[in-house]
N, CA, C and O atoms as a GROMACS GRO file, in nm:
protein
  528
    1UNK      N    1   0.082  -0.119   0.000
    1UNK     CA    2   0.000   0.000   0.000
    1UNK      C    3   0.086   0.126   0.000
    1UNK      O    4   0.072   0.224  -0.072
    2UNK      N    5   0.189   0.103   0.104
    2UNK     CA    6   0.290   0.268   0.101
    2UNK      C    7   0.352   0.262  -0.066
    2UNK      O    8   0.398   0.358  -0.128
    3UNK      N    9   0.341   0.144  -0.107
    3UNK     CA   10   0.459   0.179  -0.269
    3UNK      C   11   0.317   0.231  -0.384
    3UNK      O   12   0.341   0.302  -0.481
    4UNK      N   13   0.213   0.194  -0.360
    4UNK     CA   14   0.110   0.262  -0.425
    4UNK      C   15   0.073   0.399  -0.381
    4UNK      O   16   0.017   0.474  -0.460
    5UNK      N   17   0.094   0.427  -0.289
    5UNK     CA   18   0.064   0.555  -0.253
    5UNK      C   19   0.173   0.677  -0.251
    5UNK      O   20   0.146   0.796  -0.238
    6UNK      N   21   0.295   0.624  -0.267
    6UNK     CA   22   0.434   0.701  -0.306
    6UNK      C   23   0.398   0.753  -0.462
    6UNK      O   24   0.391   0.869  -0.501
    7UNK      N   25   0.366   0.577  -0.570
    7UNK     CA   26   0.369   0.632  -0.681
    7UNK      C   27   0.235   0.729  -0.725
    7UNK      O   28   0.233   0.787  -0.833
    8UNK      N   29   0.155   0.735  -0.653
    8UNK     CA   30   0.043   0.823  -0.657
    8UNK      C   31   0.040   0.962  -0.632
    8UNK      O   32  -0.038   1.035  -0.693
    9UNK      N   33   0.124   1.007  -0.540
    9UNK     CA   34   0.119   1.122  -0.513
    9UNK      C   35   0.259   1.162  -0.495
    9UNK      O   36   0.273   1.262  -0.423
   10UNK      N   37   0.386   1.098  -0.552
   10UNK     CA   38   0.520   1.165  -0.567
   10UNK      C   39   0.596   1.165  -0.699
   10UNK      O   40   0.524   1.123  -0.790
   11UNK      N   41   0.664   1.184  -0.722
   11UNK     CA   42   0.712   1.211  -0.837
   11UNK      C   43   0.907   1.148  -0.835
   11UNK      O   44   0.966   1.108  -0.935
   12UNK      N   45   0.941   1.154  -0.757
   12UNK     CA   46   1.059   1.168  -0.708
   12UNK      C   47   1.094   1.033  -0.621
   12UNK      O   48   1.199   1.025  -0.557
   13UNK      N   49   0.992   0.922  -0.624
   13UNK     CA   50   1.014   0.800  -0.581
   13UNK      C   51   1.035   0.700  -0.680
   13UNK      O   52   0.960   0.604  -0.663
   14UNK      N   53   1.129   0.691  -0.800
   14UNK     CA   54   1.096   0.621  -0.855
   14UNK      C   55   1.005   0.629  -0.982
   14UNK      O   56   1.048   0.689  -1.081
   15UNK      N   57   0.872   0.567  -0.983
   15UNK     CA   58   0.783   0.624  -1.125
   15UNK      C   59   0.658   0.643  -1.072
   15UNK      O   60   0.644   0.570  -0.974
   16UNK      N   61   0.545   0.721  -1.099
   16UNK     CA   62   0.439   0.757  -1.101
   16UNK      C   63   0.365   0.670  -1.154
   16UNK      O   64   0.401   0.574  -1.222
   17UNK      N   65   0.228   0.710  -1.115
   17UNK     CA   66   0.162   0.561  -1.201
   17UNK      C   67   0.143   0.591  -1.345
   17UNK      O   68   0.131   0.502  -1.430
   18UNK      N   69   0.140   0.738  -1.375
   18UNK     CA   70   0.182   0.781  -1.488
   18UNK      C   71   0.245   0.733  -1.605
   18UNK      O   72   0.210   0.703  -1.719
   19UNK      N   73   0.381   0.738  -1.518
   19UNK     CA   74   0.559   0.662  -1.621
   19UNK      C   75   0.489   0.498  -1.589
   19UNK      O   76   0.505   0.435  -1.694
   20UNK      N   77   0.440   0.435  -1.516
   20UNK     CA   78   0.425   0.306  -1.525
   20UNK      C   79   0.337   0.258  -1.636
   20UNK      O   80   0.378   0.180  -1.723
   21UNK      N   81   0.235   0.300  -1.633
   21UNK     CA   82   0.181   0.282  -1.755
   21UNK      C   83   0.228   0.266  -1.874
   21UNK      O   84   0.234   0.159  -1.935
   22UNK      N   85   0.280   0.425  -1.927
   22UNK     CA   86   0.372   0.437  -2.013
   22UNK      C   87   0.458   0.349  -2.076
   22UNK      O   88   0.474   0.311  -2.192
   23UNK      N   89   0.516   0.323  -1.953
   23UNK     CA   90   0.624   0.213  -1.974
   23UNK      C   91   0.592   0.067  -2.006
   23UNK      O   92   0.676  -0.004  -2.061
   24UNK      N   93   0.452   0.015  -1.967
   24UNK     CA   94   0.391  -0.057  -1.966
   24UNK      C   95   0.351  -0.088  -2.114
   24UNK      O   96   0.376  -0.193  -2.173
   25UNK      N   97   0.280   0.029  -2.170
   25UNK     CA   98   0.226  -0.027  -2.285
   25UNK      C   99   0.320   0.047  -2.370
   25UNK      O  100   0.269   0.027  -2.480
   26UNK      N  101   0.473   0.153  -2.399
   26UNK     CA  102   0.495   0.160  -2.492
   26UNK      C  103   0.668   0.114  -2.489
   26UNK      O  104   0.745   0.110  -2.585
   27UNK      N  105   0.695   0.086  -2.353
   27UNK     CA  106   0.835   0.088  -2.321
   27UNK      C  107   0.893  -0.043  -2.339
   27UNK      O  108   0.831  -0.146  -2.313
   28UNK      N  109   1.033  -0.041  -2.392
   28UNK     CA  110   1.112  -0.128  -2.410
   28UNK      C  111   1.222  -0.153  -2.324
   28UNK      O  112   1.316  -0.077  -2.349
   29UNK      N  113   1.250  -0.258  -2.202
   29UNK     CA  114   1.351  -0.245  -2.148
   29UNK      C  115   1.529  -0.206  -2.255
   29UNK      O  116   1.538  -0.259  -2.366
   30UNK      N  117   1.623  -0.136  -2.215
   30UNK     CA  118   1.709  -0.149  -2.278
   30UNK      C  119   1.850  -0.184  -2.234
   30UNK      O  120   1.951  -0.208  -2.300
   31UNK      N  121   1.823  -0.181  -2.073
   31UNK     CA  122   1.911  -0.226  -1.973
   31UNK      C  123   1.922  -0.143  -1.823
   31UNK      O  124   1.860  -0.047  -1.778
   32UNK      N  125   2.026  -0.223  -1.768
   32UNK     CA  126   2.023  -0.164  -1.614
   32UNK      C  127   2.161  -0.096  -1.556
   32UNK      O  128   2.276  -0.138  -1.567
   33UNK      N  129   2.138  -0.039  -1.524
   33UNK     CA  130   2.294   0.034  -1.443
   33UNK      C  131   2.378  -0.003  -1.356
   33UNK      O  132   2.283  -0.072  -1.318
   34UNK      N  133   2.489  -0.036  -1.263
   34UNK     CA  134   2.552  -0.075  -1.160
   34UNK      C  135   2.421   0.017  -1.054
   34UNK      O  136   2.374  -0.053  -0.964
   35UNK      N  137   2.380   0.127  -1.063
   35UNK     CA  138   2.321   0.148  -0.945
   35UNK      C  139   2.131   0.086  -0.948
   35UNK      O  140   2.044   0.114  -0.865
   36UNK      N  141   2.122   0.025  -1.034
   36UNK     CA  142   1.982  -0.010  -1.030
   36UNK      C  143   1.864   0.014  -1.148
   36UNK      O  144   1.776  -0.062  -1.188
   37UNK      N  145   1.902   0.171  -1.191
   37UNK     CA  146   1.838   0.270  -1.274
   37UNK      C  147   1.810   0.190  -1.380
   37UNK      O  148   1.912   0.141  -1.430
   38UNK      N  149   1.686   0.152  -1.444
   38UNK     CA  150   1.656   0.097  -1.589
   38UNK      C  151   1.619   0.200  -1.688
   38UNK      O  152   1.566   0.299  -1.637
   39UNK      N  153   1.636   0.202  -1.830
   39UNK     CA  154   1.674   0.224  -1.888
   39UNK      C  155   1.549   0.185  -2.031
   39UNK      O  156   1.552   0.078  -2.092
   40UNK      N  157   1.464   0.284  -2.054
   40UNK     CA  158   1.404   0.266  -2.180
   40UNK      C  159   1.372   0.296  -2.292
   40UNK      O  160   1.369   0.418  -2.299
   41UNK      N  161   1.337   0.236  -2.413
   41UNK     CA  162   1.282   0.275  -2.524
   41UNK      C  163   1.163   0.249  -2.530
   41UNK      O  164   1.101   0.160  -2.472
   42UNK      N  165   1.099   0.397  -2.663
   42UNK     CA  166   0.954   0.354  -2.694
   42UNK      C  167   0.862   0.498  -2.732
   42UNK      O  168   0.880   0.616  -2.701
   43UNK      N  169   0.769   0.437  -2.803
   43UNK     CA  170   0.729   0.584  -2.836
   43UNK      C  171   0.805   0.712  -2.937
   43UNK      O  172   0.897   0.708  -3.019
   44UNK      N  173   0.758   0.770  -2.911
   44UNK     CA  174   0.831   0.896  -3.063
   44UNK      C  175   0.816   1.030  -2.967
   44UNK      O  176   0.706   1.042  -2.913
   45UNK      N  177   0.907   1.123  -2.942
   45UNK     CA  178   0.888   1.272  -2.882
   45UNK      C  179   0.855   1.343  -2.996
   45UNK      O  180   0.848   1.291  -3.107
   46UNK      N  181   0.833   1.477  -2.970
   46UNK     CA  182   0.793   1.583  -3.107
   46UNK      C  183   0.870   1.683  -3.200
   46UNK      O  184   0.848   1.786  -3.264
   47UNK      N  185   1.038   1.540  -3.155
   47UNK     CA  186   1.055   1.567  -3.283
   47UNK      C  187   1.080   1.419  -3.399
   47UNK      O  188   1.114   1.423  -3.517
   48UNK      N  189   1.056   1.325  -3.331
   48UNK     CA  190   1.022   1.247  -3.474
   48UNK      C  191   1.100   1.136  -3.384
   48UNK      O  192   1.069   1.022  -3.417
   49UNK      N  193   1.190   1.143  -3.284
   49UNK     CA  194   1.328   1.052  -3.295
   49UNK      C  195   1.245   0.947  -3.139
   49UNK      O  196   1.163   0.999  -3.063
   50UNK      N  197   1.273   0.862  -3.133
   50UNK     CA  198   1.242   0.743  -3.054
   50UNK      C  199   1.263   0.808  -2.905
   50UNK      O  200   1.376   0.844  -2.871
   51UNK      N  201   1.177   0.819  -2.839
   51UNK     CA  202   1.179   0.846  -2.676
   51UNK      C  203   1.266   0.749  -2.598
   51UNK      O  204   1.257   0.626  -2.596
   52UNK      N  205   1.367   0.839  -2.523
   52UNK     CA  206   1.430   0.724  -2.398
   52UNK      C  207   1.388   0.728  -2.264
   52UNK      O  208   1.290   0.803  -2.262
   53UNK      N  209   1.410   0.688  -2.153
   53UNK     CA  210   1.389   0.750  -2.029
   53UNK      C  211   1.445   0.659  -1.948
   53UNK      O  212   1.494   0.555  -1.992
   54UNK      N  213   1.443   0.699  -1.792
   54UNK     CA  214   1.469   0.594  -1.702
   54UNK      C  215   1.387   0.623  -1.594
   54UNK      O  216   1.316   0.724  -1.581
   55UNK      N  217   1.404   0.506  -1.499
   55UNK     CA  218   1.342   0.474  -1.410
   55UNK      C  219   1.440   0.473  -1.278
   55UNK      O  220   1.491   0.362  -1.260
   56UNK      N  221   1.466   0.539  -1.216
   56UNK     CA  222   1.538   0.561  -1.080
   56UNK      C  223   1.521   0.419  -0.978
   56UNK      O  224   1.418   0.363  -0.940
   57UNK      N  225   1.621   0.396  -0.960
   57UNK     CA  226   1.558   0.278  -0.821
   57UNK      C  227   1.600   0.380  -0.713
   57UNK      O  228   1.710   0.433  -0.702
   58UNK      N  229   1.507   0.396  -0.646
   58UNK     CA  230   1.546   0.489  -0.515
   58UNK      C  231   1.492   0.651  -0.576
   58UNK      O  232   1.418   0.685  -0.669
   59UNK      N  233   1.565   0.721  -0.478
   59UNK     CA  234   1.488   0.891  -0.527
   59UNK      C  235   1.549   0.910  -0.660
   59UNK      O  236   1.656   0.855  -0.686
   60UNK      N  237   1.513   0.954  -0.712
   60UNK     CA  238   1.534   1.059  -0.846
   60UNK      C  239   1.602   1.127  -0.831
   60UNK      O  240   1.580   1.236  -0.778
   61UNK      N  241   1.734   1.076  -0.883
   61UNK     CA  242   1.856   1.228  -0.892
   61UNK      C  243   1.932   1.200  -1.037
   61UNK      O  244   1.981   1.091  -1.066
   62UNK      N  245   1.932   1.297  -1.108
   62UNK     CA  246   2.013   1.247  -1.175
   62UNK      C  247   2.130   1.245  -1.250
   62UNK      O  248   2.161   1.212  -1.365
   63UNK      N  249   2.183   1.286  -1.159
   63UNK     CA  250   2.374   1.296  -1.158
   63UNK      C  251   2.352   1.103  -1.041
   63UNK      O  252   2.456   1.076  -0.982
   64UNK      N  253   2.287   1.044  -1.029
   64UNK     CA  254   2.314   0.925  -1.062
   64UNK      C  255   2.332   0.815  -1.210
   64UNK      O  256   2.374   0.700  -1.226
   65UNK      N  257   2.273   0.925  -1.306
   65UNK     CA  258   2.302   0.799  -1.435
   65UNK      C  259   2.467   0.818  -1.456
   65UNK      O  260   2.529   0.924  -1.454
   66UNK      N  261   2.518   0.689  -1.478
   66UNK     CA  262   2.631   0.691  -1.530
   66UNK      C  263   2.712   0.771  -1.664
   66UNK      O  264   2.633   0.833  -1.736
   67UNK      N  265   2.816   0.775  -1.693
   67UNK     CA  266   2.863   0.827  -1.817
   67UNK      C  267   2.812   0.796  -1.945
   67UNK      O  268   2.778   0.880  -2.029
   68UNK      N  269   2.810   0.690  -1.955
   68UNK     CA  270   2.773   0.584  -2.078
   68UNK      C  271   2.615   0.594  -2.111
   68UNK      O  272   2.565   0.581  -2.223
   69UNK      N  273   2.542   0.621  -1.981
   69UNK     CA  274   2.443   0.587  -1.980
   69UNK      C  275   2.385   0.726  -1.962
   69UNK      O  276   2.270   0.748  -1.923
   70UNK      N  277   2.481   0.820  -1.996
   70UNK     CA  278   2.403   1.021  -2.030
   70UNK      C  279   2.433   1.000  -2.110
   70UNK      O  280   2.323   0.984  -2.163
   71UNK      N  281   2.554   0.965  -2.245
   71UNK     CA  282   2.532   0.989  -2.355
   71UNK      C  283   2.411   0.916  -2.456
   71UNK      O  284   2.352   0.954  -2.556
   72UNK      N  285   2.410   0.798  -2.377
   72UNK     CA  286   2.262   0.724  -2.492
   72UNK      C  287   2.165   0.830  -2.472
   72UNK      O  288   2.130   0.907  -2.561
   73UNK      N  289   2.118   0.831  -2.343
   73UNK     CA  290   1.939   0.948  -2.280
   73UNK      C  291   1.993   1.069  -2.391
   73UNK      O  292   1.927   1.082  -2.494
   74UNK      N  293   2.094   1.142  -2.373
   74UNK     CA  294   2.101   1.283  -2.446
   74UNK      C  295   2.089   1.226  -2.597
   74UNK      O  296   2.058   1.323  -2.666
   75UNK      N  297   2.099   1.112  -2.679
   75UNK     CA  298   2.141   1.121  -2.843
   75UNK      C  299   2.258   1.148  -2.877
   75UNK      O  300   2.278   1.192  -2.991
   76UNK      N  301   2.365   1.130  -2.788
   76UNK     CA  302   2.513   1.120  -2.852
   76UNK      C  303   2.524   0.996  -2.863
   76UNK      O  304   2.644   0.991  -2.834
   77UNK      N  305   2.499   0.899  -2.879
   77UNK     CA  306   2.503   0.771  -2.907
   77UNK      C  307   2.348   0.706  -2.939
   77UNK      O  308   2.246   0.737  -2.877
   78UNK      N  309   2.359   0.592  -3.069
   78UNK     CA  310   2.304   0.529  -3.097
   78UNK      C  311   2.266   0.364  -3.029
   78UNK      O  312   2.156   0.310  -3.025
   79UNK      N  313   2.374   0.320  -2.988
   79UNK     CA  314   2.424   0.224  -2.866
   79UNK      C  315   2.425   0.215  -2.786
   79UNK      O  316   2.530   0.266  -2.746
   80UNK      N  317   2.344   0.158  -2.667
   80UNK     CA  318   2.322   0.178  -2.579
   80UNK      C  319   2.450   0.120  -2.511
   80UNK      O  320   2.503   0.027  -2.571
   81UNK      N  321   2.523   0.172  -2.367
   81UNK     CA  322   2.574   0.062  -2.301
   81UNK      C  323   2.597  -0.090  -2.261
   81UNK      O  324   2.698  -0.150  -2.227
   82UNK      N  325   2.484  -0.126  -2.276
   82UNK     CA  326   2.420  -0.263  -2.246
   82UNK      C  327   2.463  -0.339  -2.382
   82UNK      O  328   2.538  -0.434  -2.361
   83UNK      N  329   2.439  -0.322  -2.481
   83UNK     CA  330   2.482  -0.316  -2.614
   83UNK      C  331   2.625  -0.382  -2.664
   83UNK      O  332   2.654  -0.489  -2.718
   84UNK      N  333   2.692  -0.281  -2.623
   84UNK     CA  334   2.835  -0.330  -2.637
   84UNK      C  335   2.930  -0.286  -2.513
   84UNK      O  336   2.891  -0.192  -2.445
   85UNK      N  337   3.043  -0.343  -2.483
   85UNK     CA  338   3.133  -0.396  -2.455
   85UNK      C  339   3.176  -0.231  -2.337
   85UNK      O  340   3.275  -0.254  -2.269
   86UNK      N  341   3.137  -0.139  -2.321
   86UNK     CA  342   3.150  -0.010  -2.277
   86UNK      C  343   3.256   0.002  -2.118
   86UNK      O  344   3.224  -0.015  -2.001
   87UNK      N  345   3.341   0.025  -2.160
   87UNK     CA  346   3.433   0.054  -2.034
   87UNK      C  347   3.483   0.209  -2.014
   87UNK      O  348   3.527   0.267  -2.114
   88UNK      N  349   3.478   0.281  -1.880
   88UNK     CA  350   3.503   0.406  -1.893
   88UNK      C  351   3.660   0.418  -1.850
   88UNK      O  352   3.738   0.353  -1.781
   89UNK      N  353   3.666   0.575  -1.952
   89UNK     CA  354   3.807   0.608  -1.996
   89UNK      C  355   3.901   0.582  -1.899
   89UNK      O  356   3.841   0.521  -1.810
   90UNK      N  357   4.003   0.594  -1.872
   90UNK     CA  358   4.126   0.630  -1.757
   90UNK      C  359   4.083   0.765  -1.649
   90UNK      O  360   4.073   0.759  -1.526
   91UNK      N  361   4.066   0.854  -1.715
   91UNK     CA  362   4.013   0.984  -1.665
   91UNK      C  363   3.878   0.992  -1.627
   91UNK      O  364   3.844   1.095  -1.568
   92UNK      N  365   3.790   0.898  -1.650
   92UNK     CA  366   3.658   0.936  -1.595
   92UNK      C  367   3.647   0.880  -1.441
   92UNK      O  368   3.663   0.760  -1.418
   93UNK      N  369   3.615   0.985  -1.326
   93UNK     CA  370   3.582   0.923  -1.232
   93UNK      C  371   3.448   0.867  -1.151
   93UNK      O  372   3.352   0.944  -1.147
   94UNK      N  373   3.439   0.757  -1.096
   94UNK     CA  374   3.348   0.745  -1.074
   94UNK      C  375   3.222   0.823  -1.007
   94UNK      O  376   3.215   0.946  -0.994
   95UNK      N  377   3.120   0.726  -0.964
   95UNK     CA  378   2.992   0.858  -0.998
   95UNK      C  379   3.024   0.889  -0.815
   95UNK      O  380   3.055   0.802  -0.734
   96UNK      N  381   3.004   1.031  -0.790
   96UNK     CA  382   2.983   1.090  -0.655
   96UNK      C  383   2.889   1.156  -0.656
   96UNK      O  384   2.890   1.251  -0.735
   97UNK      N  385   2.792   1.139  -0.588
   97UNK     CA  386   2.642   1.169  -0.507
   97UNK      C  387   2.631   1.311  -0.557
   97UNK      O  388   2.736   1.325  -0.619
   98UNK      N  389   2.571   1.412  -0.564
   98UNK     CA  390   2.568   1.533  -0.552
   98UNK      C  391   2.508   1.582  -0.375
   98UNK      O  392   2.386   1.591  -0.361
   99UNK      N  393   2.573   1.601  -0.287
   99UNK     CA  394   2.516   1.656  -0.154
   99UNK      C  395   2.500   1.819  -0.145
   99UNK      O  396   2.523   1.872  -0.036
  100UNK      N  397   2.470   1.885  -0.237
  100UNK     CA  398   2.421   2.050  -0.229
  100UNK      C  399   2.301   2.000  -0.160
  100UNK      O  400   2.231   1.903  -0.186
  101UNK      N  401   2.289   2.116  -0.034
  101UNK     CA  402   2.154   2.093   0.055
  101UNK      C  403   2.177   2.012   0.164
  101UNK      O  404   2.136   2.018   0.280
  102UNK      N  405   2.254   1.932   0.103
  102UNK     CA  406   2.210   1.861   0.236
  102UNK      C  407   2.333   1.845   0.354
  102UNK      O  408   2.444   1.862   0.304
  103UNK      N  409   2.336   1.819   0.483
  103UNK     CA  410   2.454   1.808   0.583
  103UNK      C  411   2.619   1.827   0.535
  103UNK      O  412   2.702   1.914   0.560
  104UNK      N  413   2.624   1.690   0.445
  104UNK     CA  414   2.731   1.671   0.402
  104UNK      C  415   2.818   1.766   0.289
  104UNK      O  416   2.941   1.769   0.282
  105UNK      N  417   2.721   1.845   0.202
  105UNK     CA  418   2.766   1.912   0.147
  105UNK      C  419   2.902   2.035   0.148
  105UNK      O  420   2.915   2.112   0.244
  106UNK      N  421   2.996   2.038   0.030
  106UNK     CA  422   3.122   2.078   0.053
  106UNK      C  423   3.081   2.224   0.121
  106UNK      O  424   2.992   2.287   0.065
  107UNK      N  425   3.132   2.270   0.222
  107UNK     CA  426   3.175   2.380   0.327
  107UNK      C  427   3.323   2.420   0.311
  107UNK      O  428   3.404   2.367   0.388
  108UNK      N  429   3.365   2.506   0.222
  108UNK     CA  430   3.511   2.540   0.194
  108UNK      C  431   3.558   2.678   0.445
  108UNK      O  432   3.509   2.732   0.544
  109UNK      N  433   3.691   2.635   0.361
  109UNK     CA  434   3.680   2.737   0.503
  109UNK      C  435   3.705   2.886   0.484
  109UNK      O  436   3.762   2.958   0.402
  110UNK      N  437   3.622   2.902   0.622
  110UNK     CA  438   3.626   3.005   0.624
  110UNK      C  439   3.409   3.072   0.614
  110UNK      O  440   3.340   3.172   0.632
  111UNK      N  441   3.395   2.896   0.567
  111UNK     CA  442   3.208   2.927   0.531
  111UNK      C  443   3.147   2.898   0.684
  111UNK      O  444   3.180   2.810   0.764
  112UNK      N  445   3.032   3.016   0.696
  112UNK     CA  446   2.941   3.043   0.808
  112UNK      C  447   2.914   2.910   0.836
  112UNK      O  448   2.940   2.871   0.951
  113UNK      N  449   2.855   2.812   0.737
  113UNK     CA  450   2.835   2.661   0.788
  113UNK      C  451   2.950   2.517   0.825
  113UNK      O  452   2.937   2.398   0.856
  114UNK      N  453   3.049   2.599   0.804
  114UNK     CA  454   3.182   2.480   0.846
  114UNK      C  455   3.191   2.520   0.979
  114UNK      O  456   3.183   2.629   1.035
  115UNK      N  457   3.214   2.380   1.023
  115UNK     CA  458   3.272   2.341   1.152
  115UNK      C  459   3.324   2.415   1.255
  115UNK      O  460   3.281   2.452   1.364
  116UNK      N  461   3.462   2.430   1.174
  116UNK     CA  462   3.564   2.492   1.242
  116UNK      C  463   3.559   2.645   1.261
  116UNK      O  464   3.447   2.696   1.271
  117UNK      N  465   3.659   2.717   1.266
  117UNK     CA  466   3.631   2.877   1.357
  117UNK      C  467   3.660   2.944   1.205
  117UNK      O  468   3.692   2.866   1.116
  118UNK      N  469   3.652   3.054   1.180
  118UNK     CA  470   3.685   3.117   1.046
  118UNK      C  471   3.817   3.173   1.077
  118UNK      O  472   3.823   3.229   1.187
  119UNK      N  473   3.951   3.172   0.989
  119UNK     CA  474   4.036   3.246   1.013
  119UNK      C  475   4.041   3.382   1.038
  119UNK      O  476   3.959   3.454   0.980
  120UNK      N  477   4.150   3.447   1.139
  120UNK     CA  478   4.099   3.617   1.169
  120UNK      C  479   4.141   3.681   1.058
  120UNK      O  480   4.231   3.636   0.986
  121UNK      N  481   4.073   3.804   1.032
  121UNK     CA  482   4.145   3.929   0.930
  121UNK      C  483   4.262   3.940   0.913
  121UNK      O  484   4.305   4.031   0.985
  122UNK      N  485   4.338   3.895   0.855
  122UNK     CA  486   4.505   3.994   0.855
  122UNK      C  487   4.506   4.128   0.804
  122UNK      O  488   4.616   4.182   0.806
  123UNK      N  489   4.416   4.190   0.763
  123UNK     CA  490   4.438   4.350   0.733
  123UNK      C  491   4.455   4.361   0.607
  123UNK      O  492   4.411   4.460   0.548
  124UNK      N  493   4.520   4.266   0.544
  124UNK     CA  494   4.538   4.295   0.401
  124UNK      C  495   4.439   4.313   0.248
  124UNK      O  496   4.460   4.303   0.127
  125UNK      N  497   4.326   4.344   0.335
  125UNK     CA  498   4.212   4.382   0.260
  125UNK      C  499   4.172   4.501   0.273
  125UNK      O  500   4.159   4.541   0.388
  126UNK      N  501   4.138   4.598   0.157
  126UNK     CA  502   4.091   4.740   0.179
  126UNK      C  503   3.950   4.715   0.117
  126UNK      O  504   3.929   4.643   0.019
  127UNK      N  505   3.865   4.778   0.181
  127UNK     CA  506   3.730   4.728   0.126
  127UNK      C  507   3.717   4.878   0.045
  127UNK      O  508   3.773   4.984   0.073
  128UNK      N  509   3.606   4.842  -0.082
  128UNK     CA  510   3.608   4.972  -0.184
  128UNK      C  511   3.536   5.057  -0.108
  128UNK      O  512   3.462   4.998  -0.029
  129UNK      N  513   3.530   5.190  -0.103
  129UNK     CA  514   3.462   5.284  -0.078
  129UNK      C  515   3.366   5.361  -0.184
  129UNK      O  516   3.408   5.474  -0.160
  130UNK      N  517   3.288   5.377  -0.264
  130UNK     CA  518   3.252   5.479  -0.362
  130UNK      C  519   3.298   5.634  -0.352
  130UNK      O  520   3.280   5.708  -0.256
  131UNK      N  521   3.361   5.664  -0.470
  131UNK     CA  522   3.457   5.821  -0.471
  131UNK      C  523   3.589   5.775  -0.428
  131UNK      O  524   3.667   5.870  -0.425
  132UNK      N  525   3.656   5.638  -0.386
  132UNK     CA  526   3.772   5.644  -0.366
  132UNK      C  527   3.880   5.601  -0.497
  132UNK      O  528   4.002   5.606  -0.480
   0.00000   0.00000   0.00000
């Protein structure tokens, strides 16, 4: 009953009964992610080219889809991950959470919300005056 009533009145759990449907009668699985996220085809958007989408396991964020798996959703690729053989570069690093908002989020120093004490003035700042 709570997973019917999430997809009923949230948006951000996963799929609506909305996207279920959808997915139901026009969607094509096309694969799954290391974090869960599936992955579909189906349907036509307005401009002519085959609709993709996904399905979040867990909340909806999505600086969780992988590398491989933003260029298929955007149309830089025809191939999905799942597809072929897809290993990421030397330089790509793996995926890190986005925490803006919330506790954990980066606090450089010297910020009202870090921890620690703010360093004192050394003087070596003249603040502008107007007419100076």
């Amino acid at each position: 009953m709570k997973n019917f009533l999430l997809q009923f009145f949230t948006w951000w759990h996963g799929q609506t009964l909305g996207t279920r449907f959808h997915t139901w009668r026009k969607g094509t699985l096309v694969g799954e992610d290391e974090f869960g996220n599936r992955y579909y085809l189906g349907g036509k958007d307005s401009e002519g080219r085959t609709r993709r989408w996904v399905i979040y396991d867990g909340l909806s964020e999505a600086s969780q889809i992988p590398s491989g798996w933003h260029g298929w959703m955007h149309y830089r690729t025809d191939t999905p991950p799942s597809k072929e053989d897809y290993k990421p570069r030397d330089w790509q690093k793996p995926h890190v959470p986005n925490m803006t908002g919330t506790s954990q989020a980066y606090r450089p120093q010297g910020s009202l919300l870090s921890p620690g004490k703010r360093p004192a003035v050394t003087g070596d700042y003249d603040a502008w005056t107007p007419g100076s």
